[in-house]
C-alpha positions as CSV (number, residue, x, y, z in Angstrom):
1,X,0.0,0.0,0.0
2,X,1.3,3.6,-0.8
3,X,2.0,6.4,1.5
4,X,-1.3,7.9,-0.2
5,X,-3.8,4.9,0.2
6,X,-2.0,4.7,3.8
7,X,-3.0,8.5,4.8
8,X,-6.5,7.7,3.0
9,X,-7.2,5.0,5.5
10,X,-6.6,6.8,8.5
11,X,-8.7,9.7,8.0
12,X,-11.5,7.4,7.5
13,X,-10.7,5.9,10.6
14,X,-10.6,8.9,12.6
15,X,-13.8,10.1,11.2
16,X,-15.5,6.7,12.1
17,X,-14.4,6.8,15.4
18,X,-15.5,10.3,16.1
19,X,-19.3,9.0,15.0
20,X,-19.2,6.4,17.2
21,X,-18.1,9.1,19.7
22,X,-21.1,11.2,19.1
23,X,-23.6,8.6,18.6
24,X,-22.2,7.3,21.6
25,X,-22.5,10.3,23.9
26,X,-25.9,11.1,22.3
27,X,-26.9,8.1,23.7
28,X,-25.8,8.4,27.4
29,X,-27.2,11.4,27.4
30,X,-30.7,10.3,26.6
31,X,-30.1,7.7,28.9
32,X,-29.4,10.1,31.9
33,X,-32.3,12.2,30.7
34,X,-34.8,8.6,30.4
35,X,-33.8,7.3,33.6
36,X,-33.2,10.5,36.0
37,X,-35.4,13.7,34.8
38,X,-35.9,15.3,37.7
39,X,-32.3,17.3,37.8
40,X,-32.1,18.2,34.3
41,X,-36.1,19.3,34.3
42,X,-35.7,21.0,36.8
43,X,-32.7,23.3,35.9
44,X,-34.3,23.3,32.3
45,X,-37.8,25.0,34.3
46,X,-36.0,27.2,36.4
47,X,-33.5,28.6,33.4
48,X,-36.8,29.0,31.6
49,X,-38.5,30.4,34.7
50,X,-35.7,33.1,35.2
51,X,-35.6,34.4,31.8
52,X,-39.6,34.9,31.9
53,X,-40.7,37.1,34.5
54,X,-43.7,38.4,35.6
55,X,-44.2,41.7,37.6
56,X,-47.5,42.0,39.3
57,X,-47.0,44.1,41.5
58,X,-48.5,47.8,40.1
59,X,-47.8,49.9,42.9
60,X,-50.2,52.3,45.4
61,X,-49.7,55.2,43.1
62,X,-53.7,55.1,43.4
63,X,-54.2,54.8,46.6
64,X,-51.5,57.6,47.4
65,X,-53.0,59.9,44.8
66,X,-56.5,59.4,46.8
67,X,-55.0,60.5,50.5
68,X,-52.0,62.8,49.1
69,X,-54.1,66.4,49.1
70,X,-55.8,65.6,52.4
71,X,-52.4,65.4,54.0
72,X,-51.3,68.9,55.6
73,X,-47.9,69.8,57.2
74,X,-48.4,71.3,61.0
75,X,-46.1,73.9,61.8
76,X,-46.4,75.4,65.5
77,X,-45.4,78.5,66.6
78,X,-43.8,80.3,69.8
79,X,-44.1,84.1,69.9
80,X,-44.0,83.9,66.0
81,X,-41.0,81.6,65.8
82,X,-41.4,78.4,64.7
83,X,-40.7,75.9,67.3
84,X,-41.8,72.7,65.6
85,X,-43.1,70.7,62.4
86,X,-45.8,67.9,62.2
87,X,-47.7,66.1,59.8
88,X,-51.9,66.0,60.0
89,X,-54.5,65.3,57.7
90,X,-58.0,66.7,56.9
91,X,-60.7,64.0,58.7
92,X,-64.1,65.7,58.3
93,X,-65.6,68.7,56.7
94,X,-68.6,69.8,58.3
95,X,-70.4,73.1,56.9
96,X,-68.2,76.0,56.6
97,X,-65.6,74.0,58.8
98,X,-62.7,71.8,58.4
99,X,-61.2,69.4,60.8
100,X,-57.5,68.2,61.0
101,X,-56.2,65.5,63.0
102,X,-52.6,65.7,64.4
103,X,-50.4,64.6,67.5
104,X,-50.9,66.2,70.6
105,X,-46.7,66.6,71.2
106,X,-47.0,68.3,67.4
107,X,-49.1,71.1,69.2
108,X,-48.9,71.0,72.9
109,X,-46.6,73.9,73.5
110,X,-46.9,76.5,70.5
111,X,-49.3,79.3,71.1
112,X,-50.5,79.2,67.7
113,X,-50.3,76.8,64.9
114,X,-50.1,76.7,61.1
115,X,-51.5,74.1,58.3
116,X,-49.5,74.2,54.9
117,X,-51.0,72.8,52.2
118,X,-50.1,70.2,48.9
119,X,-50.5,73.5,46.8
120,X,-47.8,75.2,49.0
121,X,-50.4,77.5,51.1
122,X,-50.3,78.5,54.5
123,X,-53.3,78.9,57.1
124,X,-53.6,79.2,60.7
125,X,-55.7,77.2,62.6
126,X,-57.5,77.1,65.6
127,X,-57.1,74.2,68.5
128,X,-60.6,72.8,68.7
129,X,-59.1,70.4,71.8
130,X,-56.2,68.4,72.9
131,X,-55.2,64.9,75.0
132,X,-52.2,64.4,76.3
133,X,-52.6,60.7,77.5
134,X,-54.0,59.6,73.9
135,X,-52.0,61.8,71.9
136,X,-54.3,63.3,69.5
137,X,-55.3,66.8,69.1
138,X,-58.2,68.6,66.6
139,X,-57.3,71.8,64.8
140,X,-59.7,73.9,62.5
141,X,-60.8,76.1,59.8
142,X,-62.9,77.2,57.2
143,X,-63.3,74.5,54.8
144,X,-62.9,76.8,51.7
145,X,-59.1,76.1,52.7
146,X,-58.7,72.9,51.8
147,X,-57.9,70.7,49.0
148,X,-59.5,66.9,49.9
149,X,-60.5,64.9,52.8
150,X,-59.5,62.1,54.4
151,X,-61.3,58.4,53.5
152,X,-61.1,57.0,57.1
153,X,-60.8,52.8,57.0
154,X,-60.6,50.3,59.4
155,X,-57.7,49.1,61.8
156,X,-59.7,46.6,63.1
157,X,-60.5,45.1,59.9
158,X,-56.6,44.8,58.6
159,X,-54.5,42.0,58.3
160,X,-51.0,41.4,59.3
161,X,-49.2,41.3,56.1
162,X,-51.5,43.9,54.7
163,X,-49.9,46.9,52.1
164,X,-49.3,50.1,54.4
165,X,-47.7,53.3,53.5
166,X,-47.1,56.5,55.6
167,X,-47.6,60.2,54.0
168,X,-45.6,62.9,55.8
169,X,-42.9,65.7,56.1
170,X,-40.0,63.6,57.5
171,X,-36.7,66.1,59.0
172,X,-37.5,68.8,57.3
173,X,-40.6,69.9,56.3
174,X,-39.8,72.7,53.4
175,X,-37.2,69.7,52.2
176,X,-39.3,66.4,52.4
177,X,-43.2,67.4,52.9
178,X,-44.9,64.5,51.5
179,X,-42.6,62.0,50.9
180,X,-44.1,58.9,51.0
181,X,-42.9,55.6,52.5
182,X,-44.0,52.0,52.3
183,X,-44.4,48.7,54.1
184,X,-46.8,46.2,55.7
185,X,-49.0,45.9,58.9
186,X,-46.4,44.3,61.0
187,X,-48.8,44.1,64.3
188,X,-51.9,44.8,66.3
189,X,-52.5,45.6,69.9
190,X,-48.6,45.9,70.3
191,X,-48.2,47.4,73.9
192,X,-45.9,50.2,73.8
193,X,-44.4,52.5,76.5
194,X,-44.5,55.8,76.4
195,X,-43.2,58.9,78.5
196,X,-45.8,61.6,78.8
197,X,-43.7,63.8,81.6
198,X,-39.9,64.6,81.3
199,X,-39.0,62.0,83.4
200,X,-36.7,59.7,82.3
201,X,-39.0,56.2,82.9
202,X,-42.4,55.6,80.9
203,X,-45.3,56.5,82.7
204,X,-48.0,55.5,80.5
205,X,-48.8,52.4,77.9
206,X,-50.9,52.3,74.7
207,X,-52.3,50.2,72.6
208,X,-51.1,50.7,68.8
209,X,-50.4,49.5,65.5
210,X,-46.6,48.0,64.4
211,X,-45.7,48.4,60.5
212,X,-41.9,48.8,59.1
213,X,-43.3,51.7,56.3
214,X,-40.1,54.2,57.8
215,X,-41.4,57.3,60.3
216,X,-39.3,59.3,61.0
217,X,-39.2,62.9,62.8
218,X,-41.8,65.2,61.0
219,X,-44.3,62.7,60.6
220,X,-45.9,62.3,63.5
221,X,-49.7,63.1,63.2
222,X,-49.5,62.0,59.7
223,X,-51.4,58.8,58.3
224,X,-50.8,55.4,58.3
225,X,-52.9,54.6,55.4
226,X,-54.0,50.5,53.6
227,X,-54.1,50.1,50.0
228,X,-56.9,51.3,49.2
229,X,-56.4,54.7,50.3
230,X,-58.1,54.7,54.2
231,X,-56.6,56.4,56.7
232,X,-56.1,53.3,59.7
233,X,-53.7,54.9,62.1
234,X,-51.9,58.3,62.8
235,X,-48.1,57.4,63.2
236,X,-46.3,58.9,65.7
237,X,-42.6,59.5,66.3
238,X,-43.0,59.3,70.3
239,X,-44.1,55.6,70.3
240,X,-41.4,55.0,68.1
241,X,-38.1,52.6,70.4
242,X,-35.0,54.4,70.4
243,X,-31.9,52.0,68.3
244,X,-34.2,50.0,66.6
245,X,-34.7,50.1,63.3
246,X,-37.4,48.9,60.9
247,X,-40.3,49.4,63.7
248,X,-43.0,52.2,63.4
249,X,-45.7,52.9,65.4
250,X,-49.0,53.8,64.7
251,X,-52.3,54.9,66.8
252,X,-55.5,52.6,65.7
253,X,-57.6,55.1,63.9
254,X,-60.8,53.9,65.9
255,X,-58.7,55.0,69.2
256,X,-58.1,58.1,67.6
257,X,-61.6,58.9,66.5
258,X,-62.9,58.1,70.3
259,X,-61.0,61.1,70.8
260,X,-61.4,63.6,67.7
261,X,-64.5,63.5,68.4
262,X,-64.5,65.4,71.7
263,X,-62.0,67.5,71.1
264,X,-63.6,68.6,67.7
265,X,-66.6,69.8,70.3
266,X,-63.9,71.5,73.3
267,X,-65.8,68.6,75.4
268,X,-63.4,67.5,78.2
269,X,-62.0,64.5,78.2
270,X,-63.2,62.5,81.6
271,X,-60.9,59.5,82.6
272,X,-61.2,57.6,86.1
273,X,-58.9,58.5,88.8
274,X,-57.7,56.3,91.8
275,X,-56.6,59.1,94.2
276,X,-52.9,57.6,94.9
277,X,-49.2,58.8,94.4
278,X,-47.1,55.8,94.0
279,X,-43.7,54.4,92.1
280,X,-42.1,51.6,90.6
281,X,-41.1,48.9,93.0
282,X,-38.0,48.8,91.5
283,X,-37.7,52.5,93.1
284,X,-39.3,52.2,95.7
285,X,-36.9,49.8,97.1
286,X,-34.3,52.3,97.0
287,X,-36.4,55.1,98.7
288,X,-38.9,53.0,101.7
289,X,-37.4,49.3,101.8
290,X,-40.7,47.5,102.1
291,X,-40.9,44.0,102.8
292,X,-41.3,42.0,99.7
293,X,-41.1,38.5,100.9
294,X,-40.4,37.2,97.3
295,X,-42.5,39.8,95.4
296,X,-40.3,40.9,92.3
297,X,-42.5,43.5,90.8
298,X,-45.7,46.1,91.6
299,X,-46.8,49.2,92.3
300,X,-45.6,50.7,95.5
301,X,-48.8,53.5,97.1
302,X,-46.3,56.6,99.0
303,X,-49.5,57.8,99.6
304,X,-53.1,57.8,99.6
305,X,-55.5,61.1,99.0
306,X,-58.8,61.8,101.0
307,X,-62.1,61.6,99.7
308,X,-60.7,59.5,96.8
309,X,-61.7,56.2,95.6
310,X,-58.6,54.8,96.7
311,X,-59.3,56.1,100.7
312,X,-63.2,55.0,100.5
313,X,-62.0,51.2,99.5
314,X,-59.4,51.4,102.0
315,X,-55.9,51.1,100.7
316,X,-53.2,52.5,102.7
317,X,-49.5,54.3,102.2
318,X,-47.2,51.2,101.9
319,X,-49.5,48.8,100.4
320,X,-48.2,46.6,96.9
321,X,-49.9,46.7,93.9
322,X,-49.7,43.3,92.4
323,X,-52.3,42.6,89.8
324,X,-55.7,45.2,88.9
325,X,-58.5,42.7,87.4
326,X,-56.5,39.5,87.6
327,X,-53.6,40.7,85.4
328,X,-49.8,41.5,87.0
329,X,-48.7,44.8,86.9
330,X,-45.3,45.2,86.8
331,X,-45.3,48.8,86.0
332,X,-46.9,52.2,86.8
333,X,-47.1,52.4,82.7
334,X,-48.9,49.3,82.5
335,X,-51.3,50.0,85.5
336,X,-52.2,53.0,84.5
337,X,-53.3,51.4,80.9
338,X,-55.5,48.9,82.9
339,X,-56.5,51.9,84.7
340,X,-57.8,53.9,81.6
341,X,-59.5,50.6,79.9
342,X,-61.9,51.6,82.5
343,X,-64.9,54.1,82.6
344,X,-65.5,56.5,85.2
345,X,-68.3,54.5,87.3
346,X,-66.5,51.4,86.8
347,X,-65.4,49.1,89.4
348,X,-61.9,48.2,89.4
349,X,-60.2,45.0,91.6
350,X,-57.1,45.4,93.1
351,X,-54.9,42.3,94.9
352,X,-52.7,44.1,97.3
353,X,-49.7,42.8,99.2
354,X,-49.5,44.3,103.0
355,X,-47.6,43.1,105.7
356,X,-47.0,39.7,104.6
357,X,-50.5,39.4,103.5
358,X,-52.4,39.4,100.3
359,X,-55.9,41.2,100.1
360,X,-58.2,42.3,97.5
361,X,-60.3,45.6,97.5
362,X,-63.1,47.2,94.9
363,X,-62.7,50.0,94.0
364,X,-65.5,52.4,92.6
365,X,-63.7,54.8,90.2
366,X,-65.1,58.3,89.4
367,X,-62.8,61.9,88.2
368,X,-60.8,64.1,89.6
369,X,-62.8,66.5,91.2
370,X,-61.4,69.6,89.5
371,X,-62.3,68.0,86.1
């Protein structure tokens, strides 16, 4: 055989090999793919899967567009120097009068207060009424002023994991009025302390609403609105924790309501009264050095006042607060919460701890008398 034929012959080997290769490898392949899908489907679905998505998700431009013009900024005023910025909204319209709802701490120390508008327009308001304990307050004007009202929804009839979004003038209100900021109902009836004095412990507790939409300073009277454009909540900087981040607070808009609605009249706002000073345990330690006998937490009485319903029922200076209606109270906060559930008239149960003894008393709660 020549060199030619020779050379011939082995390129037609070497193709015929590398067909048997292929045909080969075909063929395992097939087999991997006959016997054991499941891998190679799936990676095939998900590559598919990746390059085809689908957004859903259209936004609340709607239901931001509905609440946005109702929304006011709250700027209040010390002998015509502004002193501190807030965020309200426009609730009701009722004749030739407008009502807007804001935070009491917005308010509480300016001696007169302005609204500014979407539109840019400023107006001064009256202060229909104010609460410090619930935090709400009810300003006024003519309703020629303003621009939209307020749908007002339900915080009762949310869901956890529902759409939220806040609507205020965060740090600085010339800067940032009406930025908007988003999230979900994170959590109902969320017990939060709060300080209503200057002292440095929590003297009061509320009942409010937890969402992660970001509030910052500036917003505080503003609404906490669902996705359809109802006002559930008024956020409020005060209730929000100091170092944590991603939590917001919000006050139930029923709650807030209760309120409004006597404030919008100047009606005065009647809560029961027990007719005792008292402290923290934990305090009270330090100061008297009661006898616990185990007892970890209460409400230590310093002293009792006459003709209250704390004297009629019989309580006494040195007695320990331990539960009110069956609960443990741990806290002056968290008493005084119990304490407000109630309605002047109401009967209230104590479970006191005196002298190595525990005791339970009534008590028949009515005002303070200069109310």
């Amino acid at each position: 055989m020549n060199k030619k034929s020779e050379k011939t012959t082995n390129e037609g080997k070497i193709w015929l090999i590398g067909i048997v290769m292929f045909f080969l490898g075909a063929f395992g392949l097939y087999a991997l793919i006959y016997f054991f899908p499941e891998p190679f489907v799936k990676t095939i679905t998900e590559q598919v899967e990746t390059r085809n998505v689908t957004i859903t998700d259209t936004g609340i431009a709607d239901a931001v567009e509905k609440i946005y013009d109702a929304v006011v900024v709250v700027k209040t005023y010390v002998n015509k120097t502004l002193y501190s910025t807030g965020t309200g909204f426009v609730y009701k319209k009722d004749g030739e009068k407008a009502y807007i709802l804001t935070n009491n701490h917005v308010i509480e120390k300016g001696d007169s207060v302005y609204v500014e508008f979407t539109d840019g327009h400023l107006k001064e308001t009256k202060v229909e009424g104010k609460d410090l304990y619930s935090d709400t307050a009810v300003l006024s004007l003519n309703a020629s002023e303003i621009l939209d009202v307020a749908d007002i929804g339900s915080s009762e009839n949310a869901r956890i994991g529902d759409t939220v979004f806040s609507v205020g003038a965060p740090i600085d209100s010339d800067t940032y009025s009406g930025t908007v900021t988003r999230g979900i109902l994170s959590g109902k009836n969320r017990l939060v302390s709060i300080r209503t004095t200057s002292s440095s412990t929590s003297d009061m507790m509320m009942s409010v609403l937890q969402t992660d939409a970001a509030i910052n300073s500036g917003n505080s009277g503003g609404p906490l609105v669902n996705a359809n454009g109802e006002v559930i909540g008024i956020t409020s900087l005060k209730l929000v924790t100091t170092g944590v981040e991603g939590m917001g607070f919000a006050i139930p808009i029923e709650t807030a309501m209760k309120f409004a609605e006597k404030e919008e009249k100047g009606e005065t706002i009647s809560r029961p009264y027990m007719g005792i000073n008292m402290r923290n345990l934990s305090d009270a330690i330090y100061f008297y050095r009661p006898q616990l006998d185990g007892i970890t937490s209460g409400v230590y009485i310093e002293s009792v006042l006459d003709n209250t319903p704390a004297s009629a029922s019989g309580l006494q200076a040195g007695d320990i607060i331990v539960k009110v209606d069956d609960k443990d109270v741990d806290s002056i906060a968290y008493l005084r919460y119990l304490l407000f559930n109630h309605n002047v008239g109401d009967t209230m149960k104590l479970s006191i701890y005196r002298n190595g003894d525990y005791k339970d008393f009534n008590l028949v709660l009515n005002q303070k008398a200069d109310e």
